[in-house]
MARZALUM-442948 format. One line per 4 residues: their letters; for each residue y, x, z of C-alpha. Coordinates in nm, 3 decimals. Layout:
% MARZALUM-442948
A	Y X Z; ...
//
This chain:
% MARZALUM-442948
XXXX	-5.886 1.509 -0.171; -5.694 1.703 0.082; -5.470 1.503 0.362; -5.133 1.461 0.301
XXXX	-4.791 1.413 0.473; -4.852 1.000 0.410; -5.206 1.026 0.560; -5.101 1.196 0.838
XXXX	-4.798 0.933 0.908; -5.083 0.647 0.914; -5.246 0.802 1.189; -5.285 0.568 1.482
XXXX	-5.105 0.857 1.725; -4.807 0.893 1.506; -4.755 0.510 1.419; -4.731 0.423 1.776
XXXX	-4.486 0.690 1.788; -4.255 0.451 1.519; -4.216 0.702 1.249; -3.887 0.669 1.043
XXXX	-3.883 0.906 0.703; -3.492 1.001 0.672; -3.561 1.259 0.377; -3.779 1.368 0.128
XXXX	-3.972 1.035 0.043; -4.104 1.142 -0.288; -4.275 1.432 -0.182; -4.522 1.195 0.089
XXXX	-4.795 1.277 -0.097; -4.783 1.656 -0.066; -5.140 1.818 0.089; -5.103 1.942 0.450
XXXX	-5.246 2.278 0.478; -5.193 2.290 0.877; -5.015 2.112 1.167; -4.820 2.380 1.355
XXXX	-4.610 2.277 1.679; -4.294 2.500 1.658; -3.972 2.530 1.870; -3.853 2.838 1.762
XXXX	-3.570 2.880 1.506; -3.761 3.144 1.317; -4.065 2.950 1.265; -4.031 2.992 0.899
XXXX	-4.146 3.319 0.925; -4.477 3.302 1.065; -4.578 2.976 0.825; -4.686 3.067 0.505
XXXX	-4.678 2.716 0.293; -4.818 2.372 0.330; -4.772 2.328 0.689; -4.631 2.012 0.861
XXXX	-4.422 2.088 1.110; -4.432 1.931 1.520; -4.092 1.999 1.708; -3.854 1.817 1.984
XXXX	-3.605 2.029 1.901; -3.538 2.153 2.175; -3.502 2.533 2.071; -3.365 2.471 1.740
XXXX	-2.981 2.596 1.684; -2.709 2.404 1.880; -2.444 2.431 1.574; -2.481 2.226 1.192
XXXX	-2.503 2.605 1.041; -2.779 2.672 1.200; -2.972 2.335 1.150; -2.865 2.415 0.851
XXXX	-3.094 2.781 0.804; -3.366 2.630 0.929; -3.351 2.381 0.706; -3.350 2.605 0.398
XXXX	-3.636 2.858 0.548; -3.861 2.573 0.607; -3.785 2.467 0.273; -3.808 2.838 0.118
XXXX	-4.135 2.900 0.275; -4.271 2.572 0.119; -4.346 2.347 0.448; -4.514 2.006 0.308
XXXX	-4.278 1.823 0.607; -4.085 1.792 0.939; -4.164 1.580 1.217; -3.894 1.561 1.504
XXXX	-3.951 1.358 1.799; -3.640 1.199 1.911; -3.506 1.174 2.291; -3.555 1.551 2.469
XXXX	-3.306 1.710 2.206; -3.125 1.494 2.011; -3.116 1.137 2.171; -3.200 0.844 1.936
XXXX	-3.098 1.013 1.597; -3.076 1.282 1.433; -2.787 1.451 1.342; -2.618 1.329 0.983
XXXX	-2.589 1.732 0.825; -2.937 1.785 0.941; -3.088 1.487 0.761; -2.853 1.542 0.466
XXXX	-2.913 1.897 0.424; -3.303 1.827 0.441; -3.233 1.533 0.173; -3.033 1.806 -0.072
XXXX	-3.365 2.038 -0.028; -3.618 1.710 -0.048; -3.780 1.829 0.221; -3.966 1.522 0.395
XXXX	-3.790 1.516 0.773; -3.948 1.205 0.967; -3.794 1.100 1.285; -4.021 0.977 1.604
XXXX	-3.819 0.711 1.808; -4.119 0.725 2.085; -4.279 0.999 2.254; -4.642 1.134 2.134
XXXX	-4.834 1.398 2.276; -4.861 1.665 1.953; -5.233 1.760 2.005; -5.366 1.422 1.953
XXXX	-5.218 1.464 1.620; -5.334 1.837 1.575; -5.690 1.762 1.679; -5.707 1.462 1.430
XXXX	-5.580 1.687 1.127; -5.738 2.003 1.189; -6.087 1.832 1.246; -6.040 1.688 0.898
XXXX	-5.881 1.982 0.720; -6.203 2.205 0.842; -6.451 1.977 0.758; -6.273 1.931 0.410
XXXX	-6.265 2.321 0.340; -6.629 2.297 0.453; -6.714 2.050 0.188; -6.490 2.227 -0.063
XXXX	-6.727 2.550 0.002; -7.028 2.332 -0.011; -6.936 2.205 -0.358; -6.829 2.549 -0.505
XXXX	-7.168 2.665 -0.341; -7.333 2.348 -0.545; -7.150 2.413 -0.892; -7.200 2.772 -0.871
XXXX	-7.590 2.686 -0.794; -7.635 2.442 -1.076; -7.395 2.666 -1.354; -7.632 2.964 -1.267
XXXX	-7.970 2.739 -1.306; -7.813 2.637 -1.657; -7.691 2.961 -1.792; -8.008 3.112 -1.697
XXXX	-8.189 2.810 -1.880; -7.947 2.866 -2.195; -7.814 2.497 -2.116; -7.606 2.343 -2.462
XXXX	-7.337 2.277 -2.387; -7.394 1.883 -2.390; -7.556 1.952 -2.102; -7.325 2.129 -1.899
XXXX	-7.064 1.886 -1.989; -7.334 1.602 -1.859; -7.312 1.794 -1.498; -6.926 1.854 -1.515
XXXX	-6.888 1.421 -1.553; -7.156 1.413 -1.307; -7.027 1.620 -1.059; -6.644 1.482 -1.136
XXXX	-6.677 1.154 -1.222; -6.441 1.193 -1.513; -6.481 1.209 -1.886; -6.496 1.582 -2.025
XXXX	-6.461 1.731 -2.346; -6.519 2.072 -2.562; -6.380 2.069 -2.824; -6.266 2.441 -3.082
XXXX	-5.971 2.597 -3.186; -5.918 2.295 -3.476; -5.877 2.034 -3.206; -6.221 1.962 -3.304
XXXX	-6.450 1.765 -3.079; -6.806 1.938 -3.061; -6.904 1.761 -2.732; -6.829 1.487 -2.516
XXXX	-6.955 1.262 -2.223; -6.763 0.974 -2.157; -6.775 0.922 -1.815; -6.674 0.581 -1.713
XXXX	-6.459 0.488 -2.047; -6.599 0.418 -2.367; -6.678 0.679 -2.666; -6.378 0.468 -2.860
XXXX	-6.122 0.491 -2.548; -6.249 0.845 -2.522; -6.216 0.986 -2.899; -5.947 0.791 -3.026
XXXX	-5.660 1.002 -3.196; -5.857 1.286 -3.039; -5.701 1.566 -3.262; -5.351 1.415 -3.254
XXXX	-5.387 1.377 -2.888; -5.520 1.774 -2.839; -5.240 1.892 -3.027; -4.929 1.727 -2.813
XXXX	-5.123 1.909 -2.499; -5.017 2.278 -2.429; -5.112 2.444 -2.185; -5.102 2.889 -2.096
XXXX	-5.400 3.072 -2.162; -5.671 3.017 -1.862; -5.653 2.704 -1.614; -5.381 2.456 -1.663
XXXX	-5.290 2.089 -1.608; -5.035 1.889 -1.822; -4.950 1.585 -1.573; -4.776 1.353 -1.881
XXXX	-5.152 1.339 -2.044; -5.337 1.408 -1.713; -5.562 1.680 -1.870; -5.706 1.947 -1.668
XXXX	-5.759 2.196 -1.974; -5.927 2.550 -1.913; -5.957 2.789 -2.256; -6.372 2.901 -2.321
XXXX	-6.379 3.263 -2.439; -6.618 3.525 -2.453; -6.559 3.911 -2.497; -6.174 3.828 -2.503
XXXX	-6.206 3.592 -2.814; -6.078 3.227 -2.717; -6.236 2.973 -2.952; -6.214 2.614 -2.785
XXXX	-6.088 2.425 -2.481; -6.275 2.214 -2.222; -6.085 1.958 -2.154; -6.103 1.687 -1.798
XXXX	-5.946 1.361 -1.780; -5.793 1.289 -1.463; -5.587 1.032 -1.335; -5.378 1.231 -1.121
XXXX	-5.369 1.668 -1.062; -5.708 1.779 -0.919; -5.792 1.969 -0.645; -5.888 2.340 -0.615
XXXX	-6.259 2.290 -0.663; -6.206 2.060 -0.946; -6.069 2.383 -1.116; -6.355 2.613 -1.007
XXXX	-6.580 2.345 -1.165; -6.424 2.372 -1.514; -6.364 2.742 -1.512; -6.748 2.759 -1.386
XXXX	-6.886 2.550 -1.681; -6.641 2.689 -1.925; -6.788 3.025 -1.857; -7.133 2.890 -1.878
XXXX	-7.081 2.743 -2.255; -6.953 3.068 -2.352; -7.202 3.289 -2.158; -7.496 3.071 -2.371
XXXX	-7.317 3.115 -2.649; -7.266 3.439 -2.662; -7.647 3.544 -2.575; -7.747 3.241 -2.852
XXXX	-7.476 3.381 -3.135; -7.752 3.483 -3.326; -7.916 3.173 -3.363; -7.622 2.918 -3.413
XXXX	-7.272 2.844 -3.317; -7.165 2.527 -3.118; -7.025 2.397 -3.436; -7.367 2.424 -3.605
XXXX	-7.520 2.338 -3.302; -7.304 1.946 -3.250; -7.286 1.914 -3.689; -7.711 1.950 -3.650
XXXX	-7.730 1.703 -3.346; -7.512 1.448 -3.505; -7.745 1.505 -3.826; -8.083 1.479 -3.598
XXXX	-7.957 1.173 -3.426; -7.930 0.989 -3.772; -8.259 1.117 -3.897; -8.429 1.004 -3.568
XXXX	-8.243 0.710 -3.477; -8.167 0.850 -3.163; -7.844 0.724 -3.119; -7.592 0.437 -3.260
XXXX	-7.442 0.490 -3.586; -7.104 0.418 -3.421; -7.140 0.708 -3.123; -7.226 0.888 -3.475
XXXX	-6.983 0.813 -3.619; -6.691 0.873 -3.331; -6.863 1.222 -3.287; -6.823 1.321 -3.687
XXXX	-6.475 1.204 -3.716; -6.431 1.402 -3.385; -6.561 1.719 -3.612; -6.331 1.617 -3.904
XXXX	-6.569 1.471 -4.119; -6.507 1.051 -4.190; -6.865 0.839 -4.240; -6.673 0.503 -4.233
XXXX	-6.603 0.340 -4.517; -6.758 0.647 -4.760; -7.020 0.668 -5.029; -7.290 0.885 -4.827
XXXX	-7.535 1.110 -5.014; -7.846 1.295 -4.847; -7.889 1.637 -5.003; -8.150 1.898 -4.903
XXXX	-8.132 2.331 -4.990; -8.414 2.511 -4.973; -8.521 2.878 -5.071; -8.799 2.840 -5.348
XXXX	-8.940 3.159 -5.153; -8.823 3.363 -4.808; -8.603 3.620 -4.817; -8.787 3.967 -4.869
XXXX	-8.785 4.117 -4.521; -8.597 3.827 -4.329; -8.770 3.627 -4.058; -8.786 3.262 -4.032
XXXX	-8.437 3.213 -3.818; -8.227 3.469 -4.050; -8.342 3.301 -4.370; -8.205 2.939 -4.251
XXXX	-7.934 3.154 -4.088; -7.843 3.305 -4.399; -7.890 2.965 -4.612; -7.703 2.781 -4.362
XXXX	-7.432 3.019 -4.405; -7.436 3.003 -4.822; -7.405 2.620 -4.796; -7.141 2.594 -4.547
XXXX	-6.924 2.843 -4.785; -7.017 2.640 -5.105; -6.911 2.327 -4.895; -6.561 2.471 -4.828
XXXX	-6.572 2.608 -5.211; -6.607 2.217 -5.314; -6.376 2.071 -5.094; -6.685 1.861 -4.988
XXXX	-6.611 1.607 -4.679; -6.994 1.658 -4.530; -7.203 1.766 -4.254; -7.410 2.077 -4.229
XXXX	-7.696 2.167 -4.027; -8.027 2.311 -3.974; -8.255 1.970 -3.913; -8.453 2.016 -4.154
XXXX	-8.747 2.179 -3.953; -8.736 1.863 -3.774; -8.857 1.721 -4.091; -9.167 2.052 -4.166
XXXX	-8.840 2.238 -4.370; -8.719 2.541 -4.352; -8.381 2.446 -4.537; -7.993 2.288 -4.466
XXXX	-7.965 1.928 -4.454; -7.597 1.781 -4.534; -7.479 1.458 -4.510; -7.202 1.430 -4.785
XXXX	-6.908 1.168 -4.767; -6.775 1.111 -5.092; -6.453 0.791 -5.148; -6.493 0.527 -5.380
XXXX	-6.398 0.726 -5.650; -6.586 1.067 -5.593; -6.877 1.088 -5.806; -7.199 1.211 -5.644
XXXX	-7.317 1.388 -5.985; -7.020 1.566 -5.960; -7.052 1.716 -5.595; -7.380 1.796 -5.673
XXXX	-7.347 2.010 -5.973; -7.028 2.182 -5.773; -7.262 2.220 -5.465; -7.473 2.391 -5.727
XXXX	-7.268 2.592 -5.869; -7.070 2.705 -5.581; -7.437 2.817 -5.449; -7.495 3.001 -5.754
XXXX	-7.134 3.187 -5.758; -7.265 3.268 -5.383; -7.574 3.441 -5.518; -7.817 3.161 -5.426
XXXX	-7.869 3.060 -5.796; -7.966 2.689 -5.771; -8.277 2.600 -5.982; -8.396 2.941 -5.938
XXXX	-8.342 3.072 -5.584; -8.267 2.755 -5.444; -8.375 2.402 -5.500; -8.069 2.152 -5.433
XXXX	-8.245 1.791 -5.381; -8.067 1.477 -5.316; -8.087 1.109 -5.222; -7.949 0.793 -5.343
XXXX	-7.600 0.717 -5.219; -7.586 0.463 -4.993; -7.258 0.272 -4.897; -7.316 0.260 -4.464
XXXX	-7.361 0.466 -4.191; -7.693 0.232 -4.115; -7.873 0.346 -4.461; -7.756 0.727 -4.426
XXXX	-8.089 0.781 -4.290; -8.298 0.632 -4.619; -8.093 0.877 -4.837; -8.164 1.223 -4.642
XXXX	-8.523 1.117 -4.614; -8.491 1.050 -4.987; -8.347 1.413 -5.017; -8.594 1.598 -4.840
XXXX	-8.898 1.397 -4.989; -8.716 1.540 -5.320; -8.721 1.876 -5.205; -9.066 1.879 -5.115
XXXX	-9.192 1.749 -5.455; -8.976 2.010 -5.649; -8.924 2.331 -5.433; -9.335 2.468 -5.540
XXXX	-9.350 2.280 -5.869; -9.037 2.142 -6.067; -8.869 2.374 -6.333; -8.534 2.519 -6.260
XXXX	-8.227 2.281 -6.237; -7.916 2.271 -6.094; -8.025 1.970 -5.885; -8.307 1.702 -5.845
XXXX	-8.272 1.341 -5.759; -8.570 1.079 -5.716; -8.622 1.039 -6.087; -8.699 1.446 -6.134
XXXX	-8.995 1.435 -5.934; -9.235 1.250 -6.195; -9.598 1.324 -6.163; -9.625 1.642 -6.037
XXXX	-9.330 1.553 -5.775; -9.518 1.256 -5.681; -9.888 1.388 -5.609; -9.664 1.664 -5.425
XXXX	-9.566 1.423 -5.184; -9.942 1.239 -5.174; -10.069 1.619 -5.112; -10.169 1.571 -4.789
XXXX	-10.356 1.222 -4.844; -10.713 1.233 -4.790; -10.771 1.007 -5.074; -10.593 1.226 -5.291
XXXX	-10.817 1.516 -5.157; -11.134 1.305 -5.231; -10.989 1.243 -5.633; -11.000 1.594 -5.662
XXXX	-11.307 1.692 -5.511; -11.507 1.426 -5.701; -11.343 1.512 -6.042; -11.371 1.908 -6.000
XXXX	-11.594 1.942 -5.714; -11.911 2.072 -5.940; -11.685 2.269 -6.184; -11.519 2.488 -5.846
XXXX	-11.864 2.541 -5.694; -12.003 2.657 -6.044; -11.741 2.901 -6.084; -11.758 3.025 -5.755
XXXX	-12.190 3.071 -5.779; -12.132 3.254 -6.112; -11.790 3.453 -6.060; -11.659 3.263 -6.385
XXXX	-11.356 3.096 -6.436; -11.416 2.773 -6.622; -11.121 2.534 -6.394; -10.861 2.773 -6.545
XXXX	-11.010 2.733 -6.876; -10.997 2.359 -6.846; -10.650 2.372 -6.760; -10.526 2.606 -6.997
XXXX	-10.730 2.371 -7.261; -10.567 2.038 -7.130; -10.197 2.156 -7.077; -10.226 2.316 -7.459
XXXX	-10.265 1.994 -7.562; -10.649 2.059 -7.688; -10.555 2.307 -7.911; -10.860 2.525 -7.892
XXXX	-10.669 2.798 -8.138; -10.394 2.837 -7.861; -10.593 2.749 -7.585; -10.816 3.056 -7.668
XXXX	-10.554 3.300 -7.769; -10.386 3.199 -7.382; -10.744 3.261 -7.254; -10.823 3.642 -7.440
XXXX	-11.144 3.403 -7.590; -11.303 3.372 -7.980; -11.335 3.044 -8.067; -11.657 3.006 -8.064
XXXX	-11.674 3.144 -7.686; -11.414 2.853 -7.634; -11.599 2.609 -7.750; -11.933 2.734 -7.580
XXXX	-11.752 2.702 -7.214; -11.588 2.363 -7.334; -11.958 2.262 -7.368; -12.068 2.375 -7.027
XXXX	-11.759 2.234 -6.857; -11.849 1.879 -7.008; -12.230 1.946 -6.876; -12.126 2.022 -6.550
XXXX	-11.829 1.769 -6.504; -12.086 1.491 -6.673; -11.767 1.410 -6.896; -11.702 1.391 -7.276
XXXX	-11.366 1.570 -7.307; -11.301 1.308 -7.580; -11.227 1.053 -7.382; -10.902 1.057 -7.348
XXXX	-10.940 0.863 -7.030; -11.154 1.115 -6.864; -10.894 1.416 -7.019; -10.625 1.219 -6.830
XXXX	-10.787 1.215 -6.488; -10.926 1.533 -6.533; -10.557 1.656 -6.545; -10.435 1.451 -6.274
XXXX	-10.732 1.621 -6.063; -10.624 1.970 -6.221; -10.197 1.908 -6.146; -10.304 1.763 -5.801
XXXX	-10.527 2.124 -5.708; -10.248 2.293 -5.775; -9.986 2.121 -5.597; -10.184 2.138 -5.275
XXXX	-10.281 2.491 -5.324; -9.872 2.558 -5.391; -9.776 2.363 -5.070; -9.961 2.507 -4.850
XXXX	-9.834 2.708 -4.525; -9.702 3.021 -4.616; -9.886 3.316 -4.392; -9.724 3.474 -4.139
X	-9.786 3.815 -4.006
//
């Protein structure tokens, strides 16, 4: 912090000079630009602000008036004091209409009863005011270094908020246009002292477009904008107005966040980008549900005391001619509208690759009277409206509702164990839940079990490698056989076949297999063996090219 007119009083020089302060006590704590040693009348104009001022006086005017106009021109020109050693000039005191007159213009006016020689003083605060400007062009060096480094690396902007508390030592905040929180580190308070009445808080604080602090909060508030379009604030906490290169820091990072931004648009916003950490951090366990929670309710969305329900979307199939990124893009954007649509209370994101996905996880808080039947099918419907038609396009999967924060994670595992047993294999709905999946649901979700593997391989093994020795195609006949229900009349109508064809391969698939297709017990497994094949083949990874 720069030296002021009070540090510069304590000095060992001027308190054996017996410094008396006859005006302008409330403005001590002014910064002290410069020490200039003036007896001159007209000193005012060669000082350009900020100075404290050495005299004896003896030049000054001989008449009140004139005291009086240098009074005001020290004043006008914004000197942070005046220090006027008594005895060569003006005896023991001062005169009464100078110290009044510098009282009507607070302007601090400090009296020495003893005599000191000026440059001890001068050396002492120039030494210090130097060495501080050199720091303060160190530091802007260092945040100028470390804001490059991180807009180069594409920081979030978690991160650069982690180096502005670093660097400051106070808590810092981004928060958007809504009053919003998106990201936060707390700095030495806690996440409650930090977040509490956030938005009401936000709103009460105005300050002009760019760089601005509001002493009655103590906010140091600069506006983040890219291409001339202002959407959020980064906000600093401080406990009294900060110095220059506490601004340069803000403006620096502030510019950073929206440089990323800007080159990232295409990916994901900062909305998307805190709504899918907070979502991530549940499904990991990487942070408390309480720090969870605080961040959500910073984001508008309320987790305490709420019915919460895990749902998964997923595309049945990509986009024709979309990559990856602009399908989930374009998905993510579909379920955020059908979430406004709804009037849903929930949280969007794309964590669902974190999971082998490619869909939009939400975390839906519903009160005690919402009914989660009822969000879904609006969910579903608002999808559909949206051109996403749910069943079809889209498979809509949800968990059980669970009643804390703590179990939030059960239910969107739920949900996205849902959507992986129904998005290759269930018929069209509006939306699954756990008791949808049945068998075919279930082996989807055993699909990657080498036991499961083995079943199928020993029950159809000899039957594949047949087919595949005589270019025949007896596992789809055996299929089309079981799943008619062992009608051979409709199984050989579905298979272009006579009857008696039919019932010639039916004979050959019981040789090979070793089975009697009688049994009832051996039609069963051979089914389960048949559903399982084609659940695996269905969930495989798509090819890319």
């Amino acid at each position: 912090m720069p030296m002021t007119v009070r540090d510069v009083l304590e000095l060992p020089a001027l308190q054996q000079a017996g410094p008396r302060v006859l005006a302008g006590r409330d403005r001590l704590d002014a910064p002290v630009r410069w020490v200039h040693v003036a007896e001159i009348p007209e000193i005012a104009d060669l000082l350009r602000g900020g100075e404290l001022v050495l005299t004896t006086g003896i030049g000054l005017p001989p008449d009140d008036d004139g005291l009086r106009r240098w009074i005001d021109g020290l004043a006008a020109v914004g000197v942070a004091g005046v220090v006027v050693e008594l005895g060569r000039r003006f005896g023991g005191t001062l005169p009464a209409g100078l110290v009044e007159h510098a009282r009507s213009r607070n302007l601090p006016l400090i009296a020495l009863r003893r005599e000191m020689r000026f440059v001890a003083v001068t050396e002492v605060v120039h030494s210090v005011i130097v060495e501080e400007q050199t720091a303060d062009l160190l530091a802007k060096d260092e945040i100028h270094r470390i804001f490059t480094e991180l807009s180069v690396e594409g920081a979030e902007p978690r991160q650069v908020l982690r180096e502005i508390t670093r660097l400051s030592r106070r808590p810092a905040v981004l928060e958007n246009l809504a009053h919003q929180v998106l990201a936060y580190e707390t700095g030495p308070l806690t996440a409650e002292e930090l977040l509490d009445r956030w938005e009401t808080r936000s709103r009460a604080v105005e300050v002009p477009s760019g760089t601005g602090y509001e002493p009655r909060s103590g906010w140091l508030v600069t506006s983040v904008e890219a291409r001339g379009n202002r959407w959020g604030r980064l906000v600093l906490l401080c406990d009294q107005e900060p110095p220059a290169r506490t601004r340069v820091l803000l403006e620096r990072a502030a510019s950073t966040i929206a440089l990323n931004q800007l080159v990232a648009r295409d990916s994901s916003s900062v909305e998307r980008q805190a709504r899918s950490s907070l979502l991530l951090s549940l499904v990991t366990h990487s942070a408390p549900t309480r720090d969870v929670a605080l961040r959500a309710r910073g984001l508008g969305v309320v987790l305490e005391q709420r019915l919460l329900l895990g749902v998964v979307v997923r595309r049945r199939r990509p986009a024709p001619g979309a990559d990856g990124t602009a399908n989930r893009r374009a998905l993510l954007d579909a379920v955020e509208t059908a979430v406004r649509e709804c009037g849903l209370a929930a949280l969007a994101g794309d964590v669902d690759e974190a999971a082998g996905g490619t869909g939009v996880t939400l975390l839906v808080a519903l009160d005690e009277t919402g009914s989660d039947e009822a969000a879904l099918g609006g969910l579903s419907a608002a999808l559909t409206r949206a051109g996403h038609r749910a069943g079809a396009d889209v498979v809509v999967a949800a968990g059980s509702v669970v009643r804390t924060l703590d179990l939030a994670r059960r239910s969107l595992v739920e949900a996205a164990q849902v959507a992986d047993a129904t998005v290759h294999t269930a018929e069209p709905r509006p939306f699954y839940r756990l008791h949808d999946v049945r068998l075919r649901g279930l082996l989807y979700l055993l699909r990657d079990d080498v036991r499961l593997q083995a079943f199928v391989e020993r029950e159809l093994g000899p039957l594949l490698s047949y087919d595949q020795r005589h270019g025949t195609n007896h596992v789809a006949l055996l299929e089309t056989y079981l799943v008619e229900g062992r009608n051979k009349r409709r199984a050989a109508d579905a298979m272009s076949l006579s009857r008696s064809a039919l019932y010639q391969r039916l004979e050959l698939i019981e040789r090979v297999l070793g089975v009697d297709l009688d049994s009832s017990e051996r039609r069963l497994s051979l089914h389960v063996a048949l559903t399982a094949r084609d659940v695996m083949r269905a969930g495989g990874p798509e090819p890319t090219g």
